[in-house]
Every structure is written in structure tokens, then in C-alpha cells.
C-alpha positions as CSV (number, residue, x, y, z in Angstrom):
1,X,12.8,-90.1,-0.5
2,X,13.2,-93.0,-2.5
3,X,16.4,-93.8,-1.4
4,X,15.2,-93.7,1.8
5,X,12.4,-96.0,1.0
6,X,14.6,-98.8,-0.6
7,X,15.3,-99.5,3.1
8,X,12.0,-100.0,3.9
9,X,10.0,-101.7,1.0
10,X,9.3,-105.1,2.7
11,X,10.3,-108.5,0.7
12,X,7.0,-109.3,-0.6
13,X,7.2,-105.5,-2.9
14,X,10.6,-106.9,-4.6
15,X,8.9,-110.3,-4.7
16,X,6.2,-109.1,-6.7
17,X,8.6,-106.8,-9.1
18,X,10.6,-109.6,-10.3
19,X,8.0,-110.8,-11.6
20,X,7.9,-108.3,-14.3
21,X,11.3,-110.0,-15.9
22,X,9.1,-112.9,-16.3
23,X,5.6,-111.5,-17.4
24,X,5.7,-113.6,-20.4
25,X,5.5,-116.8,-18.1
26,X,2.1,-115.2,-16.0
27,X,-1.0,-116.6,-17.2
28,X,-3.3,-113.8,-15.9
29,X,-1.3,-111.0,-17.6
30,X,-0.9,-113.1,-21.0
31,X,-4.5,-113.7,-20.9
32,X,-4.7,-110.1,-21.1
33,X,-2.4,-110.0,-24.0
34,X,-4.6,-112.0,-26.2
35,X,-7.8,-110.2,-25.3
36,X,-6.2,-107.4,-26.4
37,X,-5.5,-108.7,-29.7
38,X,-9.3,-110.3,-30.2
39,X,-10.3,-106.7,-29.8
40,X,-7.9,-105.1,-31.8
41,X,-9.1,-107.7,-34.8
42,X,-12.7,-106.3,-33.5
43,X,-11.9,-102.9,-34.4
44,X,-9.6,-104.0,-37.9
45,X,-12.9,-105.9,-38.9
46,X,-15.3,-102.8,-38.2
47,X,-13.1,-99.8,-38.3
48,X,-15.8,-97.5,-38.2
49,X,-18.4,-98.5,-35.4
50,X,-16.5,-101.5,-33.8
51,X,-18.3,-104.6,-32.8
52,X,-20.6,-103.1,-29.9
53,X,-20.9,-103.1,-26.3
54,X,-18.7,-106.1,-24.5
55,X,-19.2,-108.1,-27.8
56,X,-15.7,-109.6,-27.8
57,X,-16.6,-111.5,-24.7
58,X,-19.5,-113.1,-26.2
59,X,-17.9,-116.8,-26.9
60,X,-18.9,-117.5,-31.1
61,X,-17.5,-113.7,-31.5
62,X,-14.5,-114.5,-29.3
63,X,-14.0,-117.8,-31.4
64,X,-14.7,-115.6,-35.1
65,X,-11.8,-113.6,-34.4
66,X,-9.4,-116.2,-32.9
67,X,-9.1,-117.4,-36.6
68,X,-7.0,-114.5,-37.3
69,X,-5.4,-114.4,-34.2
70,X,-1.9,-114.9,-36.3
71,X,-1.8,-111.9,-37.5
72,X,-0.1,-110.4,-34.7
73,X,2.3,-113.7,-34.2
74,X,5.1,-111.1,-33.8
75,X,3.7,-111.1,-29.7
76,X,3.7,-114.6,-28.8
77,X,0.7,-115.8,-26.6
78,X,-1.2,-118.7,-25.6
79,X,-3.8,-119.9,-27.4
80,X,-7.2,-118.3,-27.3
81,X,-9.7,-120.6,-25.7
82,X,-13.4,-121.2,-26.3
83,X,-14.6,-118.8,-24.0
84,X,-14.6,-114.9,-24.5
85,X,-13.3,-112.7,-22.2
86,X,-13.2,-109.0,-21.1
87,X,-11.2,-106.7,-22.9
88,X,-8.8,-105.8,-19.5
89,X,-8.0,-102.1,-20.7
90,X,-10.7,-99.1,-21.2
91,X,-8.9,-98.5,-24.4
92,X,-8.9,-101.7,-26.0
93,X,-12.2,-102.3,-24.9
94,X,-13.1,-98.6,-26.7
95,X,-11.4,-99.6,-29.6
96,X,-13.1,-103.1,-30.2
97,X,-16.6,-102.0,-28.7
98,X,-16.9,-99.0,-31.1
99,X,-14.0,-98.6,-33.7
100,X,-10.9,-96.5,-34.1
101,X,-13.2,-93.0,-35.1
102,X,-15.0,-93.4,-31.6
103,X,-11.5,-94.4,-29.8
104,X,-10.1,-91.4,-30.5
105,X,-12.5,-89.5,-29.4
106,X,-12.0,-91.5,-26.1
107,X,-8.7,-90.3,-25.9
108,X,-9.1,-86.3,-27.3
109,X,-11.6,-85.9,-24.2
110,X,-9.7,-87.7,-22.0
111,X,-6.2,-85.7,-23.0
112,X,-8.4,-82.8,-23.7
113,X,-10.0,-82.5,-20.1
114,X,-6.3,-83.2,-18.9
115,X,-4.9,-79.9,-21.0
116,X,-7.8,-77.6,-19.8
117,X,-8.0,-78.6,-16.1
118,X,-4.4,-77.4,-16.6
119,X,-5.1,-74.2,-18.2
120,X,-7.4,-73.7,-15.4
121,X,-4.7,-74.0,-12.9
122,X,-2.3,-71.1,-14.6
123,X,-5.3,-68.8,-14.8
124,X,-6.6,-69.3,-11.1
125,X,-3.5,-70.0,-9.4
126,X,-2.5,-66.2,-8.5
127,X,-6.0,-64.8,-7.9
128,X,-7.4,-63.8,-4.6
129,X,-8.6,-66.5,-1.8
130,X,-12.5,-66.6,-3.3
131,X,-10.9,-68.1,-6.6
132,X,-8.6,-70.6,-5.2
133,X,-11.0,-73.8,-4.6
134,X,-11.1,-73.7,-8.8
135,X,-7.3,-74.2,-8.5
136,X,-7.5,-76.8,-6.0
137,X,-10.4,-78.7,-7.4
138,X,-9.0,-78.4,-11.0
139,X,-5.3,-79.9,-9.6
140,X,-7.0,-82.3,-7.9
141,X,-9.2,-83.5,-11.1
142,X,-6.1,-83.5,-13.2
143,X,-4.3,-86.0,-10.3
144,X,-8.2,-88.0,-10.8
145,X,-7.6,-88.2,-14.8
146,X,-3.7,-89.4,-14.2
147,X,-4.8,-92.1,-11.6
148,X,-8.0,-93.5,-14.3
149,X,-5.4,-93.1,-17.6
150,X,-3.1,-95.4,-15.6
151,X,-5.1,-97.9,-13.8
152,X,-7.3,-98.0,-16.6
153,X,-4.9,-99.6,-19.2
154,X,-5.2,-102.9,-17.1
155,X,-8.9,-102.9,-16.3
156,X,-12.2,-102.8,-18.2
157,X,-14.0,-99.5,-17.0
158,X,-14.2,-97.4,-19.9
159,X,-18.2,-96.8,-18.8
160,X,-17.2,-95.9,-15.4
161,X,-19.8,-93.5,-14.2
162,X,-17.3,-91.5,-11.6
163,X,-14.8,-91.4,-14.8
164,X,-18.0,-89.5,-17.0
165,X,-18.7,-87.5,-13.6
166,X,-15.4,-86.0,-13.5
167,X,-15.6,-85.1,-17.0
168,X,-18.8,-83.4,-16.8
169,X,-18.1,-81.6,-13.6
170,X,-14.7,-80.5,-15.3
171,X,-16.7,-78.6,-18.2
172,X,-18.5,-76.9,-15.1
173,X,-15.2,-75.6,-13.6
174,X,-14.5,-74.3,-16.7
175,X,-18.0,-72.9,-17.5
176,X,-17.7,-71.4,-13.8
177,X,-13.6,-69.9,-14.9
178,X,-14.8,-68.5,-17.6
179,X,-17.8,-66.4,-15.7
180,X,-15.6,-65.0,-13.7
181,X,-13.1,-64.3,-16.4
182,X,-16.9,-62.4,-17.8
183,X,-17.6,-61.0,-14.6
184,X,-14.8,-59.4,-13.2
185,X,-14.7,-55.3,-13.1
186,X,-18.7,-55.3,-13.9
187,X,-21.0,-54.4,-11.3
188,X,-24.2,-56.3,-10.2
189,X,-26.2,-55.0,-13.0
190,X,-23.4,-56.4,-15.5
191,X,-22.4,-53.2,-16.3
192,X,-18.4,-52.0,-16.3
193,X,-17.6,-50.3,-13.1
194,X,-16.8,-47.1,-12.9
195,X,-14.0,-45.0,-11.0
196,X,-16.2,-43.3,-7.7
197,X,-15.3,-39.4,-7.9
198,X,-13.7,-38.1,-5.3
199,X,-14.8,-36.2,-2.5
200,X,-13.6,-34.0,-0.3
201,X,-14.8,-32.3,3.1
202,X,-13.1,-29.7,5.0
203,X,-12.0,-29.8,8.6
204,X,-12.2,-27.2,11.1
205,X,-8.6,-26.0,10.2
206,X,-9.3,-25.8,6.9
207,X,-7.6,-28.8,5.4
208,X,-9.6,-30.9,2.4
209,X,-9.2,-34.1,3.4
210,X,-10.2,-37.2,0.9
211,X,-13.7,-39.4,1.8
């Protein structure tokens, strides 16, 4: 497939990937770059609770941590500016808002809700029809996750409300897995089933044939 698509990717696609060779040279993406680094100094200068919401884009806070900017002169950028900006990436806007303690966190429920949507999927996946939507819902979250993980690094929507949605209606699924898992050989009173005895009635010639 994507030989075949080589052949059909028009000029503008290659036009806009050679650009990557030279993403030291685009403005926008360096701008990036250094917002990055203001909000990684955030976090370095409050480790534990970070600088609060959106703080780094706040101009005298942006200005405050340009002083230090040359501690990371190992990735050469432009110079800072006067004027904060956004942080560009959901996790370097996690790790300056509130610290490294509450960035990891970002990440375990993040990875975590990746790695149990999964589990999901191997326990659903070969159970009857009326268990299937789980598998398909669960795959379909996991794709969800993948698509927000990647976009996100560029793009400051750590707060997303779809993003917390997913999350929350991921601990349903598995809430609603594990009720089944609970459920399944009980009756409606909750109660283990039990093997029906067997019955048998005789026909007119005599034979006992099973109910």
C-alpha cells in the first residue's frame, strides 16, 4: 500500500516533508521549542506543584524564566521575546502547569488506560456476539488514546474535556467487563446455576426418551 501510494501523494505532501530537513530554520516550530524550555524551567523551579494553570504564558512569568533560558544552550533557539506564550504540547504544558509528581501521573493514566483497554480486548475478543461491542468500543478507544498521545505532543489540550471523557467512560467498560466476568454461570438471583436433572418420558413403544 504504500508503495502504491508513493505514486499518488501529490507535490504539495513532499513539499511540506522537506521541510522537516530544515525545521531548525521554521519559526513556528522553533517558537515551540523555546516554550518548551520556559516550561520545563517552570517545573525545575517548582518540582512539586509546578507554576499553575497556563502561568507560563503570562508575560513577567514568561520574562522570569527567560533569564535561565541558557541552561539548555545545548538546543539552539531564538530568543525568547517579551510576550508569553502557550506551552504547544499537553505534556509540557502538564509538566510546567503542575510539576513533575502531577506529570507523571498524566502519563500513568494515560499509558494506564492504553494497557487496560487492551486487556479488555484479549478478554472479550472470543466471547459470544452480546459481548462483542466491549471489544469494538475498547479497540476503538485504544485507536482514540493513540490519535490524542500523538497530536497532543504539538498542541496545548491537556484539559481537553473529550480527552477526560474517554478516560472516564474507559473505567466504565471496564467496570461493565468485570460484571460480566462476576455474572457469568449465576442465575437472576445471583446465585450459581445449577445442572437441570434430567428427565425422561416414555413413548408409546416403550422407549425413554430425554426432555
Amino acid at each position: 500500500m504504500l508503495g502504491i501510494a508513493v505514486n499518488y501523494l501529490p507535490d504539495n505532501w513532499y513539499s511540506r516533508m522537506s521541510t522537516i530537513e530544515t525545521a531548525t530554520e521554521d519559526g513556528s516550530f522553533m517558537t515551540r521549542v523555546v516554550s518548551w524550555k520556559i516550561h520545563t524551567l517552570m517545573a525545575m523551579d517548582r518540582p512539586l506543584l509546578g507554576g499553575g494553570f497556563k502561568s507560563a504564558s503570562y508575560g513577567y512569568v514568561w520574562r522570569a524564566l527567560s533569564a535561565d533560558l541558557d541552561r539548555f544552550a545545548f538546543l539552539p533557539t531564538p530568543p525568547p521575546g517579551e510576550r508569553g506564550w502557550a506551552a504547544h504540547s499537553i505534556y509540557f504544558q502538564v509538566l510546567g502547569d503542575h510539576g513533575f509528581v502531577a506529570f507523571f501521573v498524566f502519563i500513568a493514566i494515560l499509558a494506564g488506560t492504553y494497557f487496560r483497554l487492551g486487556a479488555i480486548e484479549r478478554a472479550v475478543k472470543n466471547k459470544d456476539g452480546i459481548h462483542h461491542w466491549q471489544y469494538r468500543l475498547a479497540r476503538m478507544t485504544r485507536l482514540s488514546l493513540v490519535t490524542f498521545a500523538a497530536a497532543g505532543a504539538s498542541v496545548s489540550l491537556p484539559y481537553y474535556e473529550l480527552y477526560w471523557a474517554i478516560i472516564g467512560m474507559s473505567a466504565a467498560l471496564t467496570a461493565s467487563v468485570k460484571l460480566n466476568e462476576a455474572t457469568e454461570g449465576k442465575d437472576n438471583n445471583g446465585k450459581p446455576e445449577q445442572a437441570k436433572p434430567i428427565r425422561r418420558r416414555r413413548s408409546s413403544n416403550g422407549i425413554y426418551a430425554k426432555e
